[in-house]
N, C-alpha and C positions, 0 to 999 in steps of 0.2 A: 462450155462443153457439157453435153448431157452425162447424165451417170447412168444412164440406162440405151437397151436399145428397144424396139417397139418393131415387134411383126407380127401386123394386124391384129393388133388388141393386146399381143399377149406383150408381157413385158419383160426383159432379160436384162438384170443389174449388170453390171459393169464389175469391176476387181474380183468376182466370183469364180469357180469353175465347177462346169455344168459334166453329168454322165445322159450318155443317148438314153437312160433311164430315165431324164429328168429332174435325178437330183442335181443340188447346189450345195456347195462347201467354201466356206472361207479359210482357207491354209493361209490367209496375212495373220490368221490372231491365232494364239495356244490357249485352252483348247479349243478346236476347229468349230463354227456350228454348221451343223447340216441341217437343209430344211429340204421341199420342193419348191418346183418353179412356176411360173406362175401359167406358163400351160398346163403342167398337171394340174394344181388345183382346180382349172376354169374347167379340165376333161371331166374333174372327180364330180361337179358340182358344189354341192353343201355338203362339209361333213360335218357329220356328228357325232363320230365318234372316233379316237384314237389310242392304239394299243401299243404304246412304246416298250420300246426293251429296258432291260435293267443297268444301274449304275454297275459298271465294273464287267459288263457282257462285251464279250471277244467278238469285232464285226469284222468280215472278209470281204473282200469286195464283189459285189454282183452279188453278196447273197441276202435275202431277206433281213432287216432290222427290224424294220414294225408293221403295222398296216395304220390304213387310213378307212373308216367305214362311210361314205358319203348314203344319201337317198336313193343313188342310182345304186352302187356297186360298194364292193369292198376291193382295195385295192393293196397291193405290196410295195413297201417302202423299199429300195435296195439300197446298201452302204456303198458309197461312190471311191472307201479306200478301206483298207484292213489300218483296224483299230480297236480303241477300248473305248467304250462309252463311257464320259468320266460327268454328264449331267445329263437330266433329261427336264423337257419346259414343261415345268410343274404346273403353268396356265392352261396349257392345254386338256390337262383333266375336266375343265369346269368350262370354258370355253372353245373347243374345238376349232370353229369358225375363223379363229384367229388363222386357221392355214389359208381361209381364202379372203378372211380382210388384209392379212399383212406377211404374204408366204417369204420373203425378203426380211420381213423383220422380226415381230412377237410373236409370228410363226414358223417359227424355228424348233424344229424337233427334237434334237439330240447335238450336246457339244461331245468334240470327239479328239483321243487323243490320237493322231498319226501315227502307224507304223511304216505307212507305203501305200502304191495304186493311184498316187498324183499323176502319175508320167502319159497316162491315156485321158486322162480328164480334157474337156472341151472349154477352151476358152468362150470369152460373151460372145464372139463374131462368128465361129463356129459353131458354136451351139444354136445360135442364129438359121444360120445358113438349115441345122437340120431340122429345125422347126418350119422354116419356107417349105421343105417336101412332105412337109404331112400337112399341111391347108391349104 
């Protein structure tokens, strides 16, 4: 069985849950990593630059945590649950890239500790499904 699903290029992991924002969070591990998926990345292009937030910063859900600066645009991270940022991927300061070689894995933005905001999150199949209406 695959661990992922595939709609048209873009790739959507499996055990994850996705926001109609984009992002992805893993609630199986404490604390959570959030990253983007891997249509956002392929929308943003190449980034090259990343402004994350601070260890111990208060995240609400839908509202901004970081940005992402690609060659096209700059774009805004949204937090997919209210939480507390308890790390952020200290590779990405010196690597950026990492979001669009491994947005699933070394590129992972921010772990996070849960307070709430799971309950509207998009499983893989759904999140699926709203990626099919925008390509």
């Amino acid at each position: 069985m695959s661990k992922t699903i595939d709609v048209s290029g873009n790739t959507i992991k499996l055990g994850l849950l996705y926001s109609k924002t984009h992002e992805w969070i893993d609630i199986t591990e404490s604390p959570s990593a959030v990253g983007v998926s891997d249509y956002a990345q392929r929308t943003l292009h190449d980034v090259v630059f990343v402004e994350l937030p601070k260890v111990g910063q208060q995240l609400k859900k839908g509202v901004t945590m970081c940005t992402l600066e690609s060659i096209k645009a700059v774009a805004e991270v949204y937090s997919p649950v209210d939480g507390v940022v308890v790390e952020v991927n200290p590779a990405l300061e010196s690597k950026p890239e990492l979001i669009n070689q491994d947005p699933y894995g070394e590129g992972w933005l921010v772990k996070v500790e849960v307070r709430g905001g799971t309950e509207s999150l998009l499983k893989p199949e759904a999140y699926a499904a709203e990626i099919k209406k925008l390509i």
